[in-house]
C-alpha positions in Angstrom: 20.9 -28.7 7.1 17.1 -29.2 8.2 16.0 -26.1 10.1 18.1 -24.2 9.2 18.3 -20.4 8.0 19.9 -19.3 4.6 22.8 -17.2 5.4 21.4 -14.6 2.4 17.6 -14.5 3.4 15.1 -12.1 1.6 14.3 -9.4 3.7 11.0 -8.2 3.6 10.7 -5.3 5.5 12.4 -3.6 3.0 11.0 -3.4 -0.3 13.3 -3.4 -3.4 14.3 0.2 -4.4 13.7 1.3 -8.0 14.9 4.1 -8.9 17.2 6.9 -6.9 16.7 4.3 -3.7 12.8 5.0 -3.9 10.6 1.5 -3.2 7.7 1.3 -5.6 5.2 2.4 -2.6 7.1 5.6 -2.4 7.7 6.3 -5.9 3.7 6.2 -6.1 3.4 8.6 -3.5 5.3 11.1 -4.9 4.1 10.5 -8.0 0.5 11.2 -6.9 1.6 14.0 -4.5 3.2 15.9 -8.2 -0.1 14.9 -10.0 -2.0 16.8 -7.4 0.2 19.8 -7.1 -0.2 20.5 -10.8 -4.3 19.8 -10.1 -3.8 22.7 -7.3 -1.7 24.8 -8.5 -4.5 25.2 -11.9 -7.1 26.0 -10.1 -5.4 28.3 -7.2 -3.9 31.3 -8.1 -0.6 32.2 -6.7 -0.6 34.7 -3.6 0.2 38.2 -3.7 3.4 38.5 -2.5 7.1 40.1 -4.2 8.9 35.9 -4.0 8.1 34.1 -6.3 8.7 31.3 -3.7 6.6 32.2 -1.9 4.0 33.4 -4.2 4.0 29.0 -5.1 4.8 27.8 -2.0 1.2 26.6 -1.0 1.0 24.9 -4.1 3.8 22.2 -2.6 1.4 21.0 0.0 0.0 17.9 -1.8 3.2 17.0 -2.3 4.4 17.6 1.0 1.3 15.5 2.2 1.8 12.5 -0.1 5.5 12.6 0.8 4.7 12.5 4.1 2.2 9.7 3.8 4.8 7.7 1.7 8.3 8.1 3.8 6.2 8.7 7.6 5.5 6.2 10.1 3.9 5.9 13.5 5.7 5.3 16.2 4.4 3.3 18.5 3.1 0.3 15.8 6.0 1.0 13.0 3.2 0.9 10.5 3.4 3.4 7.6 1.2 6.9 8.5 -1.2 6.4 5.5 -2.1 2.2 6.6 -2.4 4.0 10.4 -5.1 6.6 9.7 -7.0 4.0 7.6 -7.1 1.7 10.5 -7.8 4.4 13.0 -10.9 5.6 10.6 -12.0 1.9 10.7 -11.5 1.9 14.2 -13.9 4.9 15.0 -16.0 4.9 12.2 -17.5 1.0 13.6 -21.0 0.8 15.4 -20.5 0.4 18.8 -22.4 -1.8 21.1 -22.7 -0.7 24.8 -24.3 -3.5 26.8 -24.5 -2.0 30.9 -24.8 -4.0 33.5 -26.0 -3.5 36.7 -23.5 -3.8 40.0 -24.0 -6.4 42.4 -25.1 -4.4 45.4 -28.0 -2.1 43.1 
Protein backbone atom coordinates (compact mmCIF):
# COMPACT_ATOMS: atom_id res chain seq x y z
CA UNK A 1 0.00 0.00 0.00
CA UNK A 2 3.12 2.43 0.71
CA UNK A 3 3.85 4.28 -2.43
CA UNK A 4 1.33 3.90 -3.96
CA UNK A 5 -1.13 6.00 -6.21
CA UNK A 6 -4.99 6.42 -5.47
CA UNK A 7 -6.75 4.88 -8.36
CA UNK A 8 -9.23 8.26 -8.15
CA UNK A 9 -6.51 11.04 -7.82
CA UNK A 10 -7.43 14.83 -7.96
CA UNK A 11 -6.53 16.21 -11.05
CA UNK A 12 -5.30 19.49 -11.02
CA UNK A 13 -4.84 20.66 -14.31
CA UNK A 14 -8.29 20.97 -14.58
CA UNK A 15 -10.09 23.18 -12.35
CA UNK A 16 -13.60 22.25 -11.20
CA UNK A 17 -16.36 23.56 -13.58
CA UNK A 18 -19.12 25.74 -12.18
CA UNK A 19 -21.57 26.55 -14.08
CA UNK A 20 -22.35 25.43 -18.03
CA UNK A 21 -18.73 23.52 -17.79
CA UNK A 22 -17.06 27.11 -17.21
CA UNK A 23 -14.02 26.86 -14.34
CA UNK A 24 -14.16 29.84 -12.02
CA UNK A 25 -10.98 31.46 -13.95
CA UNK A 26 -13.10 31.54 -17.02
CA UNK A 27 -16.30 32.48 -15.70
CA UNK A 28 -14.29 35.69 -14.47
CA UNK A 29 -13.13 36.40 -17.70
CA UNK A 30 -16.09 36.57 -19.28
CA UNK A 31 -17.54 38.19 -16.69
CA UNK A 32 -15.09 41.09 -16.96
CA UNK A 33 -14.98 40.87 -20.78
CA UNK A 34 -19.36 41.77 -20.45
CA UNK A 35 -18.58 44.45 -17.75
CA UNK A 36 -16.30 46.07 -20.27
CA UNK A 37 -18.40 45.76 -23.29
CA UNK A 38 -21.31 47.57 -21.56
CA UNK A 39 -18.28 50.32 -20.39
CA UNK A 40 -17.61 50.55 -24.35
CA UNK A 41 -20.42 50.32 -25.84
CA UNK A 42 -21.65 53.77 -23.44
CA UNK A 43 -19.14 55.73 -24.33
CA UNK A 44 -18.81 54.67 -28.24
CA UNK A 45 -21.52 55.27 -30.46
CA UNK A 46 -22.54 52.66 -32.78
CA UNK A 47 -21.27 52.98 -36.60
CA UNK A 48 -23.08 54.20 -39.37
CA UNK A 49 -24.07 51.36 -41.13
CA UNK A 50 -27.94 49.78 -42.30
CA UNK A 51 -27.07 46.13 -39.69
CA UNK A 52 -27.72 46.55 -36.80
CA UNK A 53 -24.95 43.79 -36.37
CA UNK A 54 -22.81 45.35 -37.53
CA UNK A 55 -23.67 48.80 -36.40
CA UNK A 56 -22.63 46.86 -32.53
CA UNK A 57 -20.22 44.62 -33.59
CA UNK A 58 -17.08 46.60 -32.41
CA UNK A 59 -18.59 46.83 -29.16
CA UNK A 60 -17.93 42.77 -28.78
CA UNK A 61 -14.28 43.23 -28.75
CA UNK A 62 -13.70 43.35 -24.91
CA UNK A 63 -15.37 40.45 -24.80
CA UNK A 64 -13.76 38.80 -27.45
CA UNK A 65 -10.40 39.84 -25.72
CA UNK A 66 -11.22 38.57 -22.29
CA UNK A 67 -12.55 35.44 -23.90
CA UNK A 68 -9.59 35.02 -25.45
CA UNK A 69 -7.41 35.64 -22.56
CA UNK A 70 -9.65 33.17 -20.44
CA UNK A 71 -10.06 29.96 -22.93
CA UNK A 72 -6.32 30.74 -25.08
CA UNK A 73 -3.12 29.28 -24.36
CA UNK A 74 0.33 29.38 -25.78
CA UNK A 75 1.70 26.83 -27.34
CA UNK A 76 4.93 26.13 -26.85
CA UNK A 77 4.78 26.46 -22.64
CA UNK A 78 0.84 25.37 -22.26
CA UNK A 79 0.52 28.24 -19.98
CA UNK A 80 -2.77 30.34 -20.23
CA UNK A 81 -2.24 33.62 -22.92
CA UNK A 82 -3.01 36.21 -20.11
CA UNK A 83 -0.12 34.40 -17.26
CA UNK A 84 2.19 34.40 -20.81
CA UNK A 85 2.09 38.09 -21.72
CA UNK A 86 2.53 38.99 -17.96
CA UNK A 87 5.66 36.95 -17.88
CA UNK A 88 6.93 38.19 -21.29
CA UNK A 89 6.28 41.93 -19.91
CA UNK A 90 8.37 40.98 -16.85
CA UNK A 91 10.70 39.44 -19.06
CA UNK A 92 11.43 42.74 -21.20
CA UNK A 93 10.55 45.22 -18.99
CA UNK A 94 13.85 44.02 -16.45
CA UNK A 95 17.20 46.16 -16.41
CA UNK A 96 19.58 44.48 -18.20
CA UNK A 97 23.21 44.18 -17.43
CA UNK A 98 25.74 43.85 -20.35
CA UNK A 99 29.12 43.11 -19.01
CA UNK A 100 31.76 42.78 -22.50
CA UNK A 101 34.64 41.12 -22.39
CA UNK A 102 37.50 41.45 -24.35
CA UNK A 103 38.74 38.22 -26.70
CA UNK A 104 41.77 36.62 -25.98
CA UNK A 105 43.81 37.63 -29.01
CA UNK A 106 42.77 41.79 -28.61
Amino acid sequence: MYGQKHPLAYQATQGEKIVWNFTLKQLGWLAAGVFLSIKFSQFVPPLPMESYVFKHLHHALPLALCGLCGFAGEGKTGLPLYTYFMYWIAFNRRRRTLIYKRGSGQ
